[in-house]
C-alpha positions as a Markdown table, in Angstrom:
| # | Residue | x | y | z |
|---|---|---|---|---|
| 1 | Unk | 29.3 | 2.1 | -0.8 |
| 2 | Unk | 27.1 | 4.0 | 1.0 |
| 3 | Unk | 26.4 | 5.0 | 4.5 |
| 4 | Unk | 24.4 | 2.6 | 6.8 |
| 5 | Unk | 20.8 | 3.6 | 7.7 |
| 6 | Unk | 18.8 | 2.3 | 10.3 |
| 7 | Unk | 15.3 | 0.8 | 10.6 |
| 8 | Unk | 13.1 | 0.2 | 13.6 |
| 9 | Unk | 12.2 | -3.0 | 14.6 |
| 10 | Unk | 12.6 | -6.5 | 12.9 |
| 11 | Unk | 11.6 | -5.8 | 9.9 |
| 12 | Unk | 9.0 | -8.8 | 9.8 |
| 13 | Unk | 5.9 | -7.2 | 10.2 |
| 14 | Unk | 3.6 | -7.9 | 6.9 |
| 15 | Unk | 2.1 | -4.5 | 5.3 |
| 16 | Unk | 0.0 | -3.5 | 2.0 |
| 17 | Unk | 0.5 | -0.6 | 0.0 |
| 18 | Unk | -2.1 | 1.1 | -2.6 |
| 19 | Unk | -1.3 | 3.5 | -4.9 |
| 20 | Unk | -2.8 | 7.3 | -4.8 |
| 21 | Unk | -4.0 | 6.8 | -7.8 |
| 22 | Unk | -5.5 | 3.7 | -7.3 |
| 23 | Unk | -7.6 | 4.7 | -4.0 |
| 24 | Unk | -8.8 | 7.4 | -6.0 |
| 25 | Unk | -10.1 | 5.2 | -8.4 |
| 26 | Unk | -11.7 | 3.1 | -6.3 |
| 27 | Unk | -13.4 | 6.1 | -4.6 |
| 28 | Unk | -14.8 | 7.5 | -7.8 |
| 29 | Unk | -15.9 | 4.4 | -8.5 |
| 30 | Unk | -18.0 | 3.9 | -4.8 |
| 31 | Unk | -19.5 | 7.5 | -5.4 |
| 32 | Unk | -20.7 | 6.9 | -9.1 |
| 33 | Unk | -22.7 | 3.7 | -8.2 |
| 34 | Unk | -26.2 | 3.7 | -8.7 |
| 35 | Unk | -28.9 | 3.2 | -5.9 |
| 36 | Unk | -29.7 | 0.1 | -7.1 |
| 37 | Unk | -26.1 | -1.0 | -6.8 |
| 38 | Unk | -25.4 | 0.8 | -3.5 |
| 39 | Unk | -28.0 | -0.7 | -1.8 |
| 40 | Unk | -26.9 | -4.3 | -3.0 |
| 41 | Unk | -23.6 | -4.1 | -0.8 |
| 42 | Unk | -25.8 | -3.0 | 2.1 |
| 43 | Unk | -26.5 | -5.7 | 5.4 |
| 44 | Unk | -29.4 | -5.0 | 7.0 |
| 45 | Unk | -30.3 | -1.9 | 5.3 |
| 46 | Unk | -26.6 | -0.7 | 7.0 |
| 47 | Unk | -24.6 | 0.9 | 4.6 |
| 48 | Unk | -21.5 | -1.1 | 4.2 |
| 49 | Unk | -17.8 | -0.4 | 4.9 |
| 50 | Unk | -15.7 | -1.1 | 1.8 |
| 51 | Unk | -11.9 | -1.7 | 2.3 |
| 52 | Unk | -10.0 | -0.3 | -1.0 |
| 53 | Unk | -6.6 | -2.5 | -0.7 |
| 54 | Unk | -3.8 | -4.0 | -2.9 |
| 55 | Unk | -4.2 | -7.6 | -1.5 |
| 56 | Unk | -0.6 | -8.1 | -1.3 |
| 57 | Unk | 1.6 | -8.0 | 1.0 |
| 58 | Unk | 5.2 | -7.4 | 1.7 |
| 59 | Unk | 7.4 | -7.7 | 5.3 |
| 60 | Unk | 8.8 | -3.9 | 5.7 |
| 61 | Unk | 12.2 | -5.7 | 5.0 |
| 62 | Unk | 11.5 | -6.8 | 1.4 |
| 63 | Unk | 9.7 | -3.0 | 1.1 |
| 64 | Unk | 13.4 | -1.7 | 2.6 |
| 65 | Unk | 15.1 | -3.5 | 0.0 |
| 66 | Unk | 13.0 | -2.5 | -2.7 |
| 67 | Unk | 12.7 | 1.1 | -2.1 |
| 68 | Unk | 16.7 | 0.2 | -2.0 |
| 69 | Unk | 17.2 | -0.7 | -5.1 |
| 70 | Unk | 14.8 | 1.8 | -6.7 |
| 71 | Unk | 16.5 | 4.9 | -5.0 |
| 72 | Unk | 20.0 | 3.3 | -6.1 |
| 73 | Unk | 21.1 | 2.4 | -2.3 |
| 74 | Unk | 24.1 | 0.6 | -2.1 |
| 75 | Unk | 24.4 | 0.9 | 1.6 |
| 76 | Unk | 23.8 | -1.2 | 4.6 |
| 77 | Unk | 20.4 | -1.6 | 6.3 |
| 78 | Unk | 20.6 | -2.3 | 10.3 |
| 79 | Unk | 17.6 | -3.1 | 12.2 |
| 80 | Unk | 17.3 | -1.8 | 15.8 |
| 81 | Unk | 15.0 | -4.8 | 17.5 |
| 82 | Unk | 14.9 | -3.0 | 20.5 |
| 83 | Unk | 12.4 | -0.6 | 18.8 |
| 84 | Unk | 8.6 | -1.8 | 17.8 |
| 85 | Unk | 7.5 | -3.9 | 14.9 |
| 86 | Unk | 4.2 | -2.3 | 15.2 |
| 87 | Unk | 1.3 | -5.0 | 14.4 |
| 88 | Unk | 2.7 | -8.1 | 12.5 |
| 89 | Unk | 0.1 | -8.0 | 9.8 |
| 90 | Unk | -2.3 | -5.8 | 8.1 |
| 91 | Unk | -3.9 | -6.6 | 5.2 |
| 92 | Unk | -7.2 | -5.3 | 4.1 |
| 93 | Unk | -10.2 | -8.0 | 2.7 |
| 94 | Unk | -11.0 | -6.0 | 0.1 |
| 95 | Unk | -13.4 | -8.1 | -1.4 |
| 96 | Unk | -16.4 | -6.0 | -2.0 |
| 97 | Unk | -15.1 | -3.4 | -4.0 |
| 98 | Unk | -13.4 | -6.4 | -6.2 |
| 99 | Unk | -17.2 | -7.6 | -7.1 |
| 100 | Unk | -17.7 | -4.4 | -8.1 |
| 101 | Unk | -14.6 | -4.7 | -11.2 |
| 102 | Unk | -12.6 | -2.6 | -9.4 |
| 103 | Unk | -8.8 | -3.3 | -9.0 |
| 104 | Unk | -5.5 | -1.8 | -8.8 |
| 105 | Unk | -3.5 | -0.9 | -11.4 |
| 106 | Unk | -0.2 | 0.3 | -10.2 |
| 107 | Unk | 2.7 | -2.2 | -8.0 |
| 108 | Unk | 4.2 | -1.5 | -5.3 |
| 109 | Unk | 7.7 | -1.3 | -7.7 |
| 110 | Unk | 5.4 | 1.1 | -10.2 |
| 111 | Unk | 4.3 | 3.5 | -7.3 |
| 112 | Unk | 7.6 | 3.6 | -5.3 |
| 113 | Unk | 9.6 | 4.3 | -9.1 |
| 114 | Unk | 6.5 | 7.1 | -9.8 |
| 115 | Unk | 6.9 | 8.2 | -6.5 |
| 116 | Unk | 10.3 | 8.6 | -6.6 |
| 117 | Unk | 10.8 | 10.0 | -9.9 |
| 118 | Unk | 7.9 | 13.1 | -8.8 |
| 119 | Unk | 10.0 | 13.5 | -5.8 |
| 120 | Unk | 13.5 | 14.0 | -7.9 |
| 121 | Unk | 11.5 | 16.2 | -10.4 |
| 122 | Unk | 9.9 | 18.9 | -7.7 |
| 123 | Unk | 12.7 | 18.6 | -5.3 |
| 124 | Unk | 16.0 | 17.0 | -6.4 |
C-alpha cells in the first residue's frame, strides 16, 4: 500500500484533454488548407477561431484514478475541499475543425500510458 497523496479541491470539476500529437495534427491540418477552404470557415470576411478539442470529458477525479491505475498507485487519494475546484466545466465546441475530417486519435488512457512510459524512459 502506498502513501496517501493529496488533491485540491472536490475533484468534480469536468475537464478535456488532447493529446500533443493530436493538436499538432490538427494545426498542420488548419495551415495546409487552401484559400478556397479557409475562407469557407470565415464570418463576415473575419477569420475564424477554431477550437482543436477531444470532445470528452472527464471530472479530475475519474482523471486521478486513471492516471492511478496507469502509474500502478495503490495508495489513497484525499481531496482537500477547502482548496479551489477551479471552473466546473470546460469543454471546447470543436466543431469546425471536425467538418474539416479532422479528429483525434489518441485517449485519454493512450496519452497518459505514452506519456508515462516517455517519462520512465528519459527519467526513471
Amino acid at each position: 500500500h502506498d502513501s496517501t497523496v493529496t488533491l485540491w479541491g472536490t475533484g468534480a470539476p469536468m475537464r478535456e484533454f488532447l493529446y500533443s500529437e493530436d493538436l499538432a495534427k490538427a494545426c498542420l491540418l488548419l495551415l495546409s488548407l487552401s484559400d478556397e477552404k479557409l475562407s469557407s470557415l470565415f464570418v463576415d470576411g473575419t477569420p475564424p477561431l477554431v477550437n482543436v478539442g477531444s470532445g470528452k470529458e472527464i471530472s479530475i477525479s475519474q482523471l486521478a484514478n486513471v492516471v492511478s491505475e496507469i502509474v500502478g498507485f495503490t495508495g489513497d487519494i484525499e481531496w482537500d475541499a477547502s482548496k479551489p475546484d477551479g471552473t466546473p466545466r470546460k469543454l471546447l465546441d470543436s466543431s469546425k475543425i471536425r467538418r474539416l475530417g479532422w479528429k483525434p486519435e489518441i485517449s485519454l488512457e493512450q496519452g497518459i500510458e505514452l506519456t508515462y512510459d516517455d517519462y520512465l524512459s528519459n527519467y526513471g
